[in-house]
C-alpha positions, 0 to 999 in steps of 0.5 A: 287160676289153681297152679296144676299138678300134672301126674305121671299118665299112661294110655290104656285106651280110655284116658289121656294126661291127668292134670290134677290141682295142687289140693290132690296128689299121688304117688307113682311107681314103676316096676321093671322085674325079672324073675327066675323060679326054682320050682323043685326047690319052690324059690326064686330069684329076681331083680327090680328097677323101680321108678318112683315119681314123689309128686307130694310137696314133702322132701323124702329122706326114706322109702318103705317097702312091704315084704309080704313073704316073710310073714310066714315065718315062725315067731313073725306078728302074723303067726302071734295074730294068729295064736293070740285072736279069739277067733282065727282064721280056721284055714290059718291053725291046726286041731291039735288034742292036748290031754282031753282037750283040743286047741287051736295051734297056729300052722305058721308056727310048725312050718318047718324051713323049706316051708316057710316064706321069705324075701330078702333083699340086697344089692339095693341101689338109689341112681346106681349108689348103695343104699342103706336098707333094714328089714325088720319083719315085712317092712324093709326100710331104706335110707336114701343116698339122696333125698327125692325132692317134690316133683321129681324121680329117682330110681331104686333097684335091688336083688331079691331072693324068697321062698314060696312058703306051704300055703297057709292064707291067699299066697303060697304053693300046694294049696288045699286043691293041689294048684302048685303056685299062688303067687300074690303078695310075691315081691318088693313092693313099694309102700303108699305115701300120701297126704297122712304120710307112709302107710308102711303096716305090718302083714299081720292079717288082711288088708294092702294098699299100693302105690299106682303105677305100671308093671312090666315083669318077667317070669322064667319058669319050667316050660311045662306050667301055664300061667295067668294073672296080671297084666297082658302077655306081651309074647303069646305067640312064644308061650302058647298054652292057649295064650297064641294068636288064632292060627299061630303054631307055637313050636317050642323046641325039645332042648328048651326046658324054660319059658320066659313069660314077659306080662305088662300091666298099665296102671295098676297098685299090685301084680300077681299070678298063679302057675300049674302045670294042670291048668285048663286055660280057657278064653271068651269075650267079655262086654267092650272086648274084654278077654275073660281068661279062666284058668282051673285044674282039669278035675272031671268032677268040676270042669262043667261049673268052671263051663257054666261059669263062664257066661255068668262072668259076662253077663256080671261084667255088664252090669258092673260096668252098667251099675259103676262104669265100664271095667277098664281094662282089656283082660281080666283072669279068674284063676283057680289059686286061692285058699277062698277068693282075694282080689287083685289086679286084673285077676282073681284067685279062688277056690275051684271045687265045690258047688256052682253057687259057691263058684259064681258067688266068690267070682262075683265078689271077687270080680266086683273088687275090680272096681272097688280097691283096684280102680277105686283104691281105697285104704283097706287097712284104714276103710276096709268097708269101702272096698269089701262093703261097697263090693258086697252091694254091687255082689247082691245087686248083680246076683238079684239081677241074675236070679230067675226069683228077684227080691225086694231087698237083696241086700237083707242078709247084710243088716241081719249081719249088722243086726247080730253084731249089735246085739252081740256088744261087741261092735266096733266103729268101722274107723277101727285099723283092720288089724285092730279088731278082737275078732275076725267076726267083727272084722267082717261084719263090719267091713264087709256087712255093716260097710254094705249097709252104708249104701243101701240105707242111701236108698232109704236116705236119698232115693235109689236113683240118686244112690245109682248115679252116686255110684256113677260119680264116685267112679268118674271121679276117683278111679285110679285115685286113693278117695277117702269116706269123704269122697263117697260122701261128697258124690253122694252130696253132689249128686243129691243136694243133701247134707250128709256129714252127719251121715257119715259121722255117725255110721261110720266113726261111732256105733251110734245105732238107730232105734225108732218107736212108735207110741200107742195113738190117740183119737182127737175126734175124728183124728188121730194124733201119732207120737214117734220116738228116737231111742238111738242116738242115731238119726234119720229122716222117717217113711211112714205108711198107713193101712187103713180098714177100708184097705186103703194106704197113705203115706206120711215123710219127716225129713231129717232137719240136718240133712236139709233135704226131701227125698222123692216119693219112693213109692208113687202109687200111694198118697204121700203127706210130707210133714215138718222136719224133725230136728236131732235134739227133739226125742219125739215128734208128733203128728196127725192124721185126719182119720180116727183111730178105729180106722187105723188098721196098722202104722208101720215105720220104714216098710222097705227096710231099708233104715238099719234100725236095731229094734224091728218090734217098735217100728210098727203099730197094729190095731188090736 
């Protein structure tokens, strides 16, 4: 019998105590904060009481904390990201002329003091004795008063103080379309410790990772702003601002000039909300009684995209839940607040403005996040493909789904993604550190597209209805867990029976590519023999269909002799012939068809277009 690990658990409805053998382990923490805002001078004060379970075997001597804020400050690595990339972020930097010349200048870097961001922390404690703490950029690093043993808690509590900086990316006040407060990334939050180790990273650019736990934060702020993010408000019936119960008055008398909005958050790794005095706040349910709240600025030139969007949010909620698993939660907020869209825990911020394709586009990517990164909570900085790649499959899915006008293959725009990105040279593996890579386009095509591709090309490899039910798996398995690439890998093994470590391997940790030929047929008498060719390094299993003259088709399978599987015939209606597996180290395979050549009318490799190889022109031959 395996010792069992028994983690910290909460009750959210769905789930009782997680008992986990010693092979897995998390981290978890708990966070008590109030917060007081200043919002004439756009600064905050507020104090944290943070529980931390060490539930690894390792004997801690420090902790790290992240403070995101301080970013936004000139001279920080953010602002040196930003000045040195090839490529930056164009919301991220000014047009500045330089004789006849125009540059690119980092914003960060002309913030002017009462702009910029910052999170300064004192007071710290561990079990109510000082401790020693040392902030160096966005990483405050404490020496404990008293090492955190395996299997037990300790509790850590500080002040803090910071600024809300001019909104440069995602956090920040006064956006671009007026929203006063977007406040992620806001607070101390409590690095990730886990089988590698801390994962204490620099805010240069993008990606988080956080610890599980439970939030129970309070905000005090001017009674005249209406808030939304994370969490369930605990006193509605205070606050009002559509928040109150059905037939409740909310009185708040004259004299009181602050509201205190108390959220509580169960099992969760980030909290974040957003604040405006302008904010229309609406509420309609959501599949299994999920309160959708939209919040939006009452702009007359949009508020009937924010309406329209509103049932297209439930109908994207069910077929998450169908495709994945049902979302777990109680509420979830899409909130007018970002300076694009960013996921984060039961909520999102995006742009408001703009077309009603674009609205529903970035709310289906963003609310698809809330299954990959905040039930599924990878690594970002170290996969971000896992989080952004998967949540863009589920994003085209959903919209094909929706569409009046389906396609075949809805995920396409994704491997001409990949596809330029090859041909570019510049293509690194998706093994690379967010932070790593020259350019953003890089970045993005490789988490987000090329990460996309690793599961439809699992259609071509396993069978869509293998790769649903690995979807499926993956999520029973690992939500409110931290899984790895081997995880997704492994669900997709178990439920197929396929080997796929080459799979993963090669798609994932190289830029192998993938690049099959055909060579020109030859008759045999009343046969044909076919010579196919791998001129990638990259291998796959091959679908290959004939067209004959007289209109018929037959289909021909080679399965992949490293993968030690035979996927079902994706296309019963035509003749299948499933031949001799084709082993790596073979560059060319050959075999028959009992038809002569002058039959033939066209040979085509991969007619579904779901195998990512680079070069299209080879894969088909066509009789002249």
């Amino acid at each position: 019998m395996k010792k069992l690990l028994l983690l910290s658990f909460v009750t959210l409805g769905f789930g009782s105590l997680i008992a986990q053998n010693n092979a897995y382990w998390q981290q978890h923490a708990d966070y008590k904060m109030d917060v007081t805002m200043d919002v004439k001078e756009y600064k905050y004060k507020g104090t944290q009481e943070l529980v931390y379970t060490n539930n690894s075997s390792d004997t801690l001597k420090k902790v790290y904390y992240h403070l995101y804020n301080n970013a936004f400050q000139p001279g920080s690595e953010m602002d040196a990201r930003v000045s040195s990339i090839k490529d930056p972020d164009g919301r991220m930097v000014n047009k500045v002329k330089v004789g006849s010349n125009e540059i690119k200048e980092s914003r960060i870097k002309t913030l002017q003091p009462n702009e910029t961001g910052y999170l300064n922390i004192t007071n710290f404690k561990q079990d109510g004795i000082v401790a020693s703490v040392k902030a160096a950029g966005t990483i405050l690093e404490v020496t404990l008063v008293k090492p955190i043993v395996p299997n037990s808690k300790t509790t850590l509590t500080l002040n803090f103080d910071g600024q809300v900086p001019v909104q440069i990316r995602r956090s920040g006040r006064n956006n671009a379309e007026g929203v006063e407060f977007s406040m992620s990334q806001w607070y101390p939050k409590m690095a990730e410790f886990d089988f590698e180790g801390w994962h204490a990273d620099p805010y240069i650019a993008r990606e988080f990772h956080g610890v599980w736990g439970n939030f129970d934060v309070k905000i005090t702020i001017d009674k005249e702003y209406v808030l939304g993010g994370t969490g369930y408000l605990q006193n509605k019936n205070e606050i009002g601002h559509g928040y109150q119960d059905a037939g409740i008055v909310v009185t708040v008398p004259k004299k009181t000039k602050t509201l205190t909005w108390h959220f509580n958050a169960p099992m969760v790794h980030d909290f974040t909300w957003a604040a405006d005095k302008e904010y229309i706040h609406d509420i309609v349910k959501g599949p299994n009684n999920v309160d959708l709240h939209f919040l939006y600025k009452n702009n007359p030139k949009y508020i009937q995209n924010w309406k329209n969007l509103q049932p297209k949010t439930v109908e994207l909620m069910e077929i998450y839940n169908k495709t994945v698993g049902d979302y777990p939660y109680k509420q979830y907020s899409v909130i007018q607040g970002g300076d694009g869209g960013m996921e984060y825990a039961m909520c999102t911020l995006i742009l408001g403005q703009g077309t009603f394709e674009g609205l529903l586009g970035v709310t289906a990517h963003e609310m698809a996040h809330s299954w990959f990164q905040h039930v599924l909570a990878s690594n970002e900085l170290k996969h971000g493909w896992m989080d952004e790649g998967f949540t863009s499959f589920i994003e085209d899915y959903a919209l094909n789904q929706m569409s009046d006008k389906k396609v075949e293959n809805p995920f396409e725009g994704a491997y001409k993604n990949y596809f330029s990105m090859v041909n570019s040279g510049k293509e690194l593996p998706q093994t690379t550190h967010a932070d790593r890579f020259d350019e953003n386009r890089v970045y993005s095509i490789t988490s987000y597209s090329k990460g996309e591709v690793f599961l439809a090309q699992l259609i071509y490899l396993i069978g869509k209805e293998n790769l649903m039910k690995t979807l499926k798996k993956y999520y029973s398995d690992f939500k409110f867990k931290h899984p790895t690439p081997n995880d997704i890998k492994r669900s997709a093994e178990r439920v197929s029976g396929a080997n796929l470590d080459w799979y993963l391997t090669d798609w994932t940790k190289t830029t192998n590519t993938i690049d099959y030929g055909i060579r020109e047929p030859r008759d045999i008498g009343e046969r044909t023999i076919v010579t196919l060719e791998r001129n990638g390094r990259m291998a796959m299993p091959i679908d290959l269909l004939v067209e004959y003259t007289d209109g018929t088709m037959e289909s021909f399978y080679i399965p992949l002799r490293m993968m030690n599987f035979e996927k079902q015939n994706p296309n019963p209606a035509i003749k299948r012939t499933v031949l001799g597996d084709w082993a790596w180290a073979f560059p060319t395979m050959e075999f028959m068809i009992a038809k002569p050549k002058s039959a033939i009318k066209k040979i085509t490799i991969d007619p579904s277009g779901l195998m990512a190889d680079i070069k299209k022109e080879n894969n088909t031959y066509e009789l002249k």
